[in-house]
Backbone and ligand atoms as CSV (ligand in chain L), in Angstrom:
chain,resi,resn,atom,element,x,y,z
A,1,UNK,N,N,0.843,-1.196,0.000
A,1,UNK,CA,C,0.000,0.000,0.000
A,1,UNK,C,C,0.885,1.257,0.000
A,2,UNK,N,N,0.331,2.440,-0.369
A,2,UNK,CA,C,1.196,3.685,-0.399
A,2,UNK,C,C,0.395,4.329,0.593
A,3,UNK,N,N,0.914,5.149,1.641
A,3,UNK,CA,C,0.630,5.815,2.567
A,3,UNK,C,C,1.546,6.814,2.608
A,4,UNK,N,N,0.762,8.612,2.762
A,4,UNK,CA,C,1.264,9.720,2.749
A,4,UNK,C,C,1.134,9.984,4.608
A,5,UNK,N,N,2.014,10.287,4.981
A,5,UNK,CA,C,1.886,10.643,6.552
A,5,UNK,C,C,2.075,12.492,7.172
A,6,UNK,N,N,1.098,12.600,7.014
A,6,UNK,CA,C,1.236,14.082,7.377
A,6,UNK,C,C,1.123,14.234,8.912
A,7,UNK,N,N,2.382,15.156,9.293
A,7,UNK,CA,C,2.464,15.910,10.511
A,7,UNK,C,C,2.207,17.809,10.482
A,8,UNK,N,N,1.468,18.158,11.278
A,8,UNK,CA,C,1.042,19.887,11.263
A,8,UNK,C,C,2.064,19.863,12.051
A,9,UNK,N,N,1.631,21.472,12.695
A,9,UNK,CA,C,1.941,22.370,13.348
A,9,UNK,C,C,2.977,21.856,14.920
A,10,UNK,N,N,4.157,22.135,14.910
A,10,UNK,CA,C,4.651,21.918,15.927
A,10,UNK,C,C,5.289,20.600,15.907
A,11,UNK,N,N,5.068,19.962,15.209
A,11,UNK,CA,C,5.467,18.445,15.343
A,11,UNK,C,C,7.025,17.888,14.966
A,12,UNK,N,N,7.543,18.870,14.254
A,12,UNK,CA,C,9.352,18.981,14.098
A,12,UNK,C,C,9.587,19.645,15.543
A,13,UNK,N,N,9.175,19.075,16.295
A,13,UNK,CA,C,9.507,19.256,17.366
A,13,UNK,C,C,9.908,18.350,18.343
A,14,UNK,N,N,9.048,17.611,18.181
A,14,UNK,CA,C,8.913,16.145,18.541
A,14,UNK,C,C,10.001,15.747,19.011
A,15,UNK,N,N,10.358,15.393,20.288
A,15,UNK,CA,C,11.354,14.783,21.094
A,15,UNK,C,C,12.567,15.935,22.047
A,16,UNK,N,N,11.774,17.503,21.859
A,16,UNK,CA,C,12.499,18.133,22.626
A,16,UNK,C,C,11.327,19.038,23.151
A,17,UNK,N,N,10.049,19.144,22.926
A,17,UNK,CA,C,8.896,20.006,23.214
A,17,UNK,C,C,8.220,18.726,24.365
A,18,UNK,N,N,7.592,19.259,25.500
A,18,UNK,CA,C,7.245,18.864,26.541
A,18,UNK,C,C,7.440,16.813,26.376
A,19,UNK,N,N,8.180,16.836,26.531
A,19,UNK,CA,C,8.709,15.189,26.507
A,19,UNK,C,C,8.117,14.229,27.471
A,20,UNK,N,N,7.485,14.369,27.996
A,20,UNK,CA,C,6.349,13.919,28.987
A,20,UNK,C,C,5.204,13.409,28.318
A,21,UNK,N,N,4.915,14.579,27.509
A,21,UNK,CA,C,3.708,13.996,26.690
A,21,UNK,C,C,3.937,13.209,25.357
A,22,UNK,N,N,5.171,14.450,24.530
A,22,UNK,CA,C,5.372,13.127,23.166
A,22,UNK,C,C,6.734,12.519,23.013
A,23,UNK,N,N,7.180,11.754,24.249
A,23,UNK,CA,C,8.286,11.415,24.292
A,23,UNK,C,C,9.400,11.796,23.621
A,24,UNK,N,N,10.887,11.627,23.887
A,24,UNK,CA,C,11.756,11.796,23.647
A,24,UNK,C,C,12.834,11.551,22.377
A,25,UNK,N,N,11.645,10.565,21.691
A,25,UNK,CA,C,11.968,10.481,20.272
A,25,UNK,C,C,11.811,11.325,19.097
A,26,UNK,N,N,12.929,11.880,18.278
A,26,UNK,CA,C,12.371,13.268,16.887
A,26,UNK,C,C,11.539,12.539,15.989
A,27,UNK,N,N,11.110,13.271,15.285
A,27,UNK,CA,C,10.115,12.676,14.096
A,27,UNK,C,C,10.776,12.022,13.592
A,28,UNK,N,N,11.823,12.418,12.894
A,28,UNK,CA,C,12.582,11.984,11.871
A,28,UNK,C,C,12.930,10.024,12.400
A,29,UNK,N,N,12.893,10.550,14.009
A,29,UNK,CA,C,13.444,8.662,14.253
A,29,UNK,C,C,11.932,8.094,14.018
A,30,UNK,N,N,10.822,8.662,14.498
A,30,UNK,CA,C,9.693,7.962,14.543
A,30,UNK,C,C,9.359,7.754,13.077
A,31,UNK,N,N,9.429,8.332,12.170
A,31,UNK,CA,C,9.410,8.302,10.885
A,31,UNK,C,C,9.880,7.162,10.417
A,32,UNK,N,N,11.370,6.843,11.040
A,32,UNK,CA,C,12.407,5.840,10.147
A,32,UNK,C,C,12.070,4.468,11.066
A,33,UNK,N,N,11.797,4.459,11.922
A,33,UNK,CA,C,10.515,2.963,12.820
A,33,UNK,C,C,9.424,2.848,11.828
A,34,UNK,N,N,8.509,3.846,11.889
A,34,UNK,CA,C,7.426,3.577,10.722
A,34,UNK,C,C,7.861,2.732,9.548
A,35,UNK,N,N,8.617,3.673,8.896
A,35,UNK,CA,C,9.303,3.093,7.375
A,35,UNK,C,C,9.586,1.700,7.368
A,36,UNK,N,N,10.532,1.580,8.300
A,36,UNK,CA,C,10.503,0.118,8.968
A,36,UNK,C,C,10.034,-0.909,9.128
A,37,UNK,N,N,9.075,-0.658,10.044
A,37,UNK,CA,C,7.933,-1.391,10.190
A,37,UNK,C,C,6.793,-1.511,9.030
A,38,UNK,N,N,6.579,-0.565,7.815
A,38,UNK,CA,C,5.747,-0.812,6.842
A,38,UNK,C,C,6.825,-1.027,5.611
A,39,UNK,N,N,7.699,-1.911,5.422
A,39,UNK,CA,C,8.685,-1.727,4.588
A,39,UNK,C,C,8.150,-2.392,3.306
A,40,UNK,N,N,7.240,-3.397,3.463
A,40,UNK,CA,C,6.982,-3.590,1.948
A,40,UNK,C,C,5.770,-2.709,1.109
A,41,UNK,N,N,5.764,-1.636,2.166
A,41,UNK,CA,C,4.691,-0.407,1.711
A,41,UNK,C,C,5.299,0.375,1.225
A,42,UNK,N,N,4.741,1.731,0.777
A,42,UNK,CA,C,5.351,2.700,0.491
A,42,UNK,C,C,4.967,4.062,1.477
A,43,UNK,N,N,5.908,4.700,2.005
A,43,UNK,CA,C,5.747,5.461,3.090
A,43,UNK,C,C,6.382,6.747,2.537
A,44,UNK,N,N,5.830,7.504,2.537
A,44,UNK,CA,C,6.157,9.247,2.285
A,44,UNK,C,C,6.094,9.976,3.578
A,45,UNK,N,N,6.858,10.919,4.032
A,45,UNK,CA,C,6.257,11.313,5.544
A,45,UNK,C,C,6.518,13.226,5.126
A,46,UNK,N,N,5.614,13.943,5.433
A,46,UNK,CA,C,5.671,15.229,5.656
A,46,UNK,C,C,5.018,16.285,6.409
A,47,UNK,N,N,6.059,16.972,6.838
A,47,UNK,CA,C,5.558,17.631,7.690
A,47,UNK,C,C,5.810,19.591,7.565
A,48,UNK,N,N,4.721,19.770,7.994
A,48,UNK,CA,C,4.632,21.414,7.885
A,48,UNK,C,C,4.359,22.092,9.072
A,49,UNK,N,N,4.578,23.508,9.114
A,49,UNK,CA,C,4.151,24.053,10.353
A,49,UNK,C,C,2.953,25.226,9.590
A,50,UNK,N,N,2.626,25.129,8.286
A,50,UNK,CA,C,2.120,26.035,7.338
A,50,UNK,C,C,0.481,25.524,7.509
A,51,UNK,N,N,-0.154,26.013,7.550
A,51,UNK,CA,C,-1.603,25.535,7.539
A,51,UNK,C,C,-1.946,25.319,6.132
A,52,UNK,N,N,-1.387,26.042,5.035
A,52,UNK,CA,C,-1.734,26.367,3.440
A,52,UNK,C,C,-1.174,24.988,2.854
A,53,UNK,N,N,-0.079,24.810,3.489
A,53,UNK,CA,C,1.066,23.649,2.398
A,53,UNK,C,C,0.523,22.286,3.263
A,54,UNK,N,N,-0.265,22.281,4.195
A,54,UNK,CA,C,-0.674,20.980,4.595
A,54,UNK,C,C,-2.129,20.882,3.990
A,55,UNK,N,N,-2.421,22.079,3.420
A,55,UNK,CA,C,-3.859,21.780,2.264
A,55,UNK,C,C,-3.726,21.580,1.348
A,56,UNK,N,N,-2.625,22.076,0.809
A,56,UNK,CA,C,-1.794,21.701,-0.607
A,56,UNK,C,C,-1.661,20.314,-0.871
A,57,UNK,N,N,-0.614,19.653,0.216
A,57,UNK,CA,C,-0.419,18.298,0.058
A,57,UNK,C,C,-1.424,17.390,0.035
A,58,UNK,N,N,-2.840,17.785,1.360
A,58,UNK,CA,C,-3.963,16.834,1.007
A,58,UNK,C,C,-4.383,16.804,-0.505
A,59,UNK,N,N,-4.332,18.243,-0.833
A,59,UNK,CA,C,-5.138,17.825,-2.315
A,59,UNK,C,C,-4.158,17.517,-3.241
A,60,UNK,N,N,-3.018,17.326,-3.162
A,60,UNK,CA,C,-2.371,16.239,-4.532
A,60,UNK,C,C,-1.933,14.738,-3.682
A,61,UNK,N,N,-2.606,14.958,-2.644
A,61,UNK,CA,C,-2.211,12.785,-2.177
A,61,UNK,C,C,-2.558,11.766,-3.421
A,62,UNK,N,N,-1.390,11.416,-3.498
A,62,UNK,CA,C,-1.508,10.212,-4.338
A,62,UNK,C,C,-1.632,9.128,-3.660
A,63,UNK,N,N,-2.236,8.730,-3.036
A,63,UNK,CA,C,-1.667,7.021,-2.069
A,63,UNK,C,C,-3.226,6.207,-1.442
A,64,UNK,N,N,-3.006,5.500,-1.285
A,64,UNK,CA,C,-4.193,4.921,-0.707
A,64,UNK,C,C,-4.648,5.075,0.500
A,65,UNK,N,N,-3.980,5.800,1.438
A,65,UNK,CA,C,-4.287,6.386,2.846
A,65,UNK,C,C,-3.711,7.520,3.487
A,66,UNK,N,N,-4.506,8.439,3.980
A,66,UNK,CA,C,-3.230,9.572,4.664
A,66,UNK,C,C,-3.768,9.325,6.007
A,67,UNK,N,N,-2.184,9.371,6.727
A,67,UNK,CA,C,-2.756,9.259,8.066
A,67,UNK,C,C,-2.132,11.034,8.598
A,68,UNK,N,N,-3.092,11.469,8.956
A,68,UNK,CA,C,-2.465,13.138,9.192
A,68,UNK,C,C,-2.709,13.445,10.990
A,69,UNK,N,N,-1.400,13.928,11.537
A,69,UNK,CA,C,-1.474,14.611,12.732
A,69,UNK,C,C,-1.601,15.987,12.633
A,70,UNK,N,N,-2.190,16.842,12.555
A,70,UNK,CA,C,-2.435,17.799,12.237
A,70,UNK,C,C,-2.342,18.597,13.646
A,71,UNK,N,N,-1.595,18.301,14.532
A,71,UNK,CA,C,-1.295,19.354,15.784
A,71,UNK,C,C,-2.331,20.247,15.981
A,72,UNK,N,N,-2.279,21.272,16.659
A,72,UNK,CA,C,-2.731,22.196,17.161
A,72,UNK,C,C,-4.120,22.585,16.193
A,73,UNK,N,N,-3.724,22.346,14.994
A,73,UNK,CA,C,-4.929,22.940,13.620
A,73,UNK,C,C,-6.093,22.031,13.538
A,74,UNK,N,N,-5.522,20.984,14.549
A,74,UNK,CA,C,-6.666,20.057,14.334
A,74,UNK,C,C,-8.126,20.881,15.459
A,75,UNK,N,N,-7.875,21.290,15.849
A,75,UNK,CA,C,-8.578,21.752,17.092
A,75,UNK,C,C,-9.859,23.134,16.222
A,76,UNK,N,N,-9.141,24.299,15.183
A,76,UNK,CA,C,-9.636,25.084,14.403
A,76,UNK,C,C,-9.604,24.956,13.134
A,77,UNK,N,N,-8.525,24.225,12.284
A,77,UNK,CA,C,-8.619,24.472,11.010
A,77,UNK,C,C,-9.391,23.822,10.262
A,78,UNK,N,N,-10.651,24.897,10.025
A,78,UNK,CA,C,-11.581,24.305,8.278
A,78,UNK,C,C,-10.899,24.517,7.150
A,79,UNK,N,N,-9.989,24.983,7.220
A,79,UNK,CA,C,-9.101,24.670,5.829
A,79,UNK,C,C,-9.198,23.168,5.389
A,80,UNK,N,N,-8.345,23.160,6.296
A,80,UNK,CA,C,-8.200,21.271,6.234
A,80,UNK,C,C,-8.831,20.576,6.307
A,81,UNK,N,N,-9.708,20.805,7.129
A,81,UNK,CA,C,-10.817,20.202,7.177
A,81,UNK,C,C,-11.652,19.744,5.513
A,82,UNK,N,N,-11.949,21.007,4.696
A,82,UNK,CA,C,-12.435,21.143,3.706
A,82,UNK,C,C,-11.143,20.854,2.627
A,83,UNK,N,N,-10.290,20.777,2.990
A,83,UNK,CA,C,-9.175,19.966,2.411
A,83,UNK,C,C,-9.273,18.180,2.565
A,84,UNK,N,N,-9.804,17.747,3.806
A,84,UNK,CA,C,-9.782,16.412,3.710
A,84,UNK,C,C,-11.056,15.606,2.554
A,85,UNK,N,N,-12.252,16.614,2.710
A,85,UNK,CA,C,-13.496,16.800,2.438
A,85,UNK,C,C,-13.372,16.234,0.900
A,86,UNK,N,N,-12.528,17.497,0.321
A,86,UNK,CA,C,-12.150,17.805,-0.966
A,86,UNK,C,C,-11.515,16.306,-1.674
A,87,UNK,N,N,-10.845,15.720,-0.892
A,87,UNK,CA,C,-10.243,14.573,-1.954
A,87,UNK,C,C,-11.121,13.508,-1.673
A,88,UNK,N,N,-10.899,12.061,-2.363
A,88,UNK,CA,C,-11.607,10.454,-2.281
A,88,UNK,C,C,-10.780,10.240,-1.958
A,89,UNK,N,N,-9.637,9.732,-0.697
A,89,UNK,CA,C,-8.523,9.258,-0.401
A,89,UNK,C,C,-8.983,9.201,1.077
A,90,UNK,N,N,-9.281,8.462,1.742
A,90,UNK,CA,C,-9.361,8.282,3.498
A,90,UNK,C,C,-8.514,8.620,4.182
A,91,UNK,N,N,-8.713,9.537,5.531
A,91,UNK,CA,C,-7.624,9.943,6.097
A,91,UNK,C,C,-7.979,9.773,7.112
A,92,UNK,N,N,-7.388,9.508,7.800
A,92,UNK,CA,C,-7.256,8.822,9.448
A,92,UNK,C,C,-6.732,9.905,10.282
A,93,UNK,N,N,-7.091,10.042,11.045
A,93,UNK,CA,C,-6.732,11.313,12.038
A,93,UNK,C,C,-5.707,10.827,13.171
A,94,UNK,N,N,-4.496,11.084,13.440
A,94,UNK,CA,C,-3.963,10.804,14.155
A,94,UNK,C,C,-3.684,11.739,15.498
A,95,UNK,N,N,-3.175,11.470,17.065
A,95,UNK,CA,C,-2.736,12.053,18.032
A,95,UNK,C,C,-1.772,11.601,18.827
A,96,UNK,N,N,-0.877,11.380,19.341
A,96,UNK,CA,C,0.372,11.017,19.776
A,96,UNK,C,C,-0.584,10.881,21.425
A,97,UNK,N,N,-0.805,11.755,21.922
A,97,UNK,CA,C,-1.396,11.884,23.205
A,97,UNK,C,C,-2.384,11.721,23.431
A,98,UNK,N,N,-3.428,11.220,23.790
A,98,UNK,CA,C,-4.608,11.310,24.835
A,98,UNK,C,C,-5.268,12.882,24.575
A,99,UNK,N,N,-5.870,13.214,24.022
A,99,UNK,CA,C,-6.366,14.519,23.845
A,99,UNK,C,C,-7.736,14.751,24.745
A,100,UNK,N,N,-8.160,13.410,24.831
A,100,UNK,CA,C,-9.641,13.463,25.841
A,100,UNK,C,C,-9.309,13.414,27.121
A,101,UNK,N,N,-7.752,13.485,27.720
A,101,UNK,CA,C,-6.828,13.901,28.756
A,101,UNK,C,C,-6.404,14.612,29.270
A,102,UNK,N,N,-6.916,15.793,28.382
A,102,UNK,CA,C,-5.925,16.772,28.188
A,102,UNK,C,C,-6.690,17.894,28.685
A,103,UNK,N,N,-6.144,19.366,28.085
A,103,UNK,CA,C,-7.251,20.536,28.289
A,103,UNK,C,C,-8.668,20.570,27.391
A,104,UNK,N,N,-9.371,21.353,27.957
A,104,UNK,CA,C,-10.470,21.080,27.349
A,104,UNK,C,C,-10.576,21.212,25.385
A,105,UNK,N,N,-9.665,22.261,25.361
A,105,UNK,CA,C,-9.825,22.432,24.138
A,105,UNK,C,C,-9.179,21.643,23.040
A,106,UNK,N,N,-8.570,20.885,23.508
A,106,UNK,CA,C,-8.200,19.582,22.580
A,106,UNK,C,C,-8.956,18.388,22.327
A,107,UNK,N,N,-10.297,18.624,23.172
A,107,UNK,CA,C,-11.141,17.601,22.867
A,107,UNK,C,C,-12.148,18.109,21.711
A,108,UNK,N,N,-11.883,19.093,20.903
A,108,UNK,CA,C,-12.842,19.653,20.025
A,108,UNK,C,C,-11.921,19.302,18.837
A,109,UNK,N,N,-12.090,18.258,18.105
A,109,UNK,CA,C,-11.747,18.179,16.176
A,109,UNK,C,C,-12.396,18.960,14.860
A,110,UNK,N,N,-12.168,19.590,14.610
A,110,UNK,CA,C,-13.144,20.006,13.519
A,110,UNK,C,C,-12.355,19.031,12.128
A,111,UNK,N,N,-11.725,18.321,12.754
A,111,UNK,CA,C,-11.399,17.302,11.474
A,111,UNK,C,C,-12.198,16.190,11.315
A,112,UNK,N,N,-12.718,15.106,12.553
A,112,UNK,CA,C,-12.998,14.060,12.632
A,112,UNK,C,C,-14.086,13.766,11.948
A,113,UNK,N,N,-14.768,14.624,11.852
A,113,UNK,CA,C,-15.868,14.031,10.961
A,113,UNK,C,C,-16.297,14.076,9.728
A,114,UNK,N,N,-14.870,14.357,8.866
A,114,UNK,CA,C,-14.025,14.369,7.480
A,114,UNK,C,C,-13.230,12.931,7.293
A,115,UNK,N,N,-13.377,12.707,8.764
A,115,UNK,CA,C,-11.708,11.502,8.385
A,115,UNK,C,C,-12.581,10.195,8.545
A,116,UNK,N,N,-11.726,9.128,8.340
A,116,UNK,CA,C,-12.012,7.733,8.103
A,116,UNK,C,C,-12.159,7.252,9.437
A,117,UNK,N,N,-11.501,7.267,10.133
A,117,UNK,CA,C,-11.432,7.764,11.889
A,117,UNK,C,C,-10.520,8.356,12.602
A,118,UNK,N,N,-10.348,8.020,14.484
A,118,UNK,CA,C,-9.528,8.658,14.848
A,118,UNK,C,C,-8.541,7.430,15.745
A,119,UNK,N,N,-7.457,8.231,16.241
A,119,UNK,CA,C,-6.568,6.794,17.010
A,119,UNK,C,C,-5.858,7.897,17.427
A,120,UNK,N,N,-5.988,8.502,18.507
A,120,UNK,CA,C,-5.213,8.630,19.990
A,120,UNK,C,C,-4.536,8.472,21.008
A,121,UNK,N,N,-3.231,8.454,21.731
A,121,UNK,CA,C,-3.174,8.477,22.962
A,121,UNK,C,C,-2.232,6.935,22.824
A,122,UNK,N,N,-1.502,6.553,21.844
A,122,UNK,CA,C,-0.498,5.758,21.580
A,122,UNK,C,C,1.070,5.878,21.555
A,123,UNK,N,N,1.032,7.320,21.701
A,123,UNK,CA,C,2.065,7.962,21.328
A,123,UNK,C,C,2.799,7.780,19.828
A,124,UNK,N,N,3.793,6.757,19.772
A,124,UNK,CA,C,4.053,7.090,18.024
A,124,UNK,C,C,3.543,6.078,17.398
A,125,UNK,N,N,3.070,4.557,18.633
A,125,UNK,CA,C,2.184,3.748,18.312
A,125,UNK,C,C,0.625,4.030,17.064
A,126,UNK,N,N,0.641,5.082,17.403
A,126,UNK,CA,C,-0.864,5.766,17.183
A,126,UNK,C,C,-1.042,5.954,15.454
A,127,UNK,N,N,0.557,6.494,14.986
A,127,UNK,CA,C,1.111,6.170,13.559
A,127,UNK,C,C,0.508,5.060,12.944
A,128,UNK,N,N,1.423,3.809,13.630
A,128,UNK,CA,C,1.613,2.308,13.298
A,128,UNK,C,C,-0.270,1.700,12.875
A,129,UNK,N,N,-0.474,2.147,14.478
A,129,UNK,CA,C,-2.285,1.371,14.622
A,129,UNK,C,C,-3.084,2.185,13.267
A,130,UNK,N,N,-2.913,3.612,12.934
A,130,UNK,CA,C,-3.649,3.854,11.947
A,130,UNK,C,C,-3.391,3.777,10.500
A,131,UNK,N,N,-2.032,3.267,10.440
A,131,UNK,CA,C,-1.414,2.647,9.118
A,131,UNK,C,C,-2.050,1.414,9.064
A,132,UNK,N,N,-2.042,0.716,10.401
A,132,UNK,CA,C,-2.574,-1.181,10.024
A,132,UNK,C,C,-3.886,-0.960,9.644
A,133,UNK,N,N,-4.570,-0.383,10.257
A,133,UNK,CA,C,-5.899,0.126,9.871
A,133,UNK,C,C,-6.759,-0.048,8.346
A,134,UNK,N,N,-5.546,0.474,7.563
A,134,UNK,CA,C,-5.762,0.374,5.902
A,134,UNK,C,C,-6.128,-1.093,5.595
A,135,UNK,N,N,-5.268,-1.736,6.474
A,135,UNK,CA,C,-4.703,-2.993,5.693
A,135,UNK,C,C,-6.099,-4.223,6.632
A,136,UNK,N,N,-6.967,-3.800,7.143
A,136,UNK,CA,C,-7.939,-4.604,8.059
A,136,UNK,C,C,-8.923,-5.154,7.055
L,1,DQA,C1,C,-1.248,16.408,19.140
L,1,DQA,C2,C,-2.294,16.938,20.108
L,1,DQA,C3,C,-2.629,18.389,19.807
L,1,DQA,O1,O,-3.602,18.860,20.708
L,1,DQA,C4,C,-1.375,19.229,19.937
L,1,DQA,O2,O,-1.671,20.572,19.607
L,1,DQA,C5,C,-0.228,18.716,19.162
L,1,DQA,C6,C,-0.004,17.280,19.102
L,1,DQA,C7,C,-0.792,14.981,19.494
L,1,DQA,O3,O,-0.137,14.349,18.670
L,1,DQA,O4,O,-1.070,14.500,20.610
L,1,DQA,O5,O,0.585,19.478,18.659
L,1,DQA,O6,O,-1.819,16.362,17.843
């Protein structure tokens, strides 16, 4: 299968921003575990801190699944939202953390009910479970 993996806002951050919550690993390693672990797939991984270029990329996905963390934008952005809307390609909503854990305002998606579903609170597990997902 081909899978596009989108990370938003904040997420090149990953392994030096509150490490408590998204552990101590960078994207780039969690990325190269993924790759790994889906090796007879095809895995693209990108990430933006741009709200515009992560609408961009939804609408030229080529692949049979996007699994997108969309950080912080997940909480306000109808861009994206109407970006997920916009293509026939299923996208799975991803969260590293527990968001129904969290402050209140992370329990509000204005994505989820665009996406194929959601998978939370795995930490980089949360990747993996919504990649196998495709393949069920
Ligand atoms: C996050 C949760 C969001 O609320 C937060 O803004 C992030 C990361 C997660 O992976 O748990 O940046 O999407």
């Amino acid at each position: 299968m081909k899978f596009l993996f989108i990370n938003g806002v904040n997420l090149n951050m990953t392994g030096t921003r509150e490490k408590g919550v998204y552990g101590t690993q960078t994207l780039e390693q969690i990325n190269k575990e993924i790759a790994a672990r889906f090796k007879n797939d095809e895995c693209e991984f990108y990430q933006s801190n741009i709200e515009g270029e992560i609408c961009t990329k939804i609408q030229q996905a080529d692949c049979d699944g996007v699994i997108l963390n969309a950080g912080a934008f997940t909480h306000y952005s109808y861009a994206i939202r109407d970006a997920i809307a916009a293509i026939n390609i299923p996208v799975v909503e991803v969260h590293m953390s527990n968001v129904h854990s969290r402050e209140e305002f992370r329990r509000k998606s204005v994505l989820s009910e665009v996406c194929k579903g959601v998978i939370c609170g795995f930490g980089k597990n949360s990747y993996i479970l919504a990649a196998e997902s495709f393949k069920l």
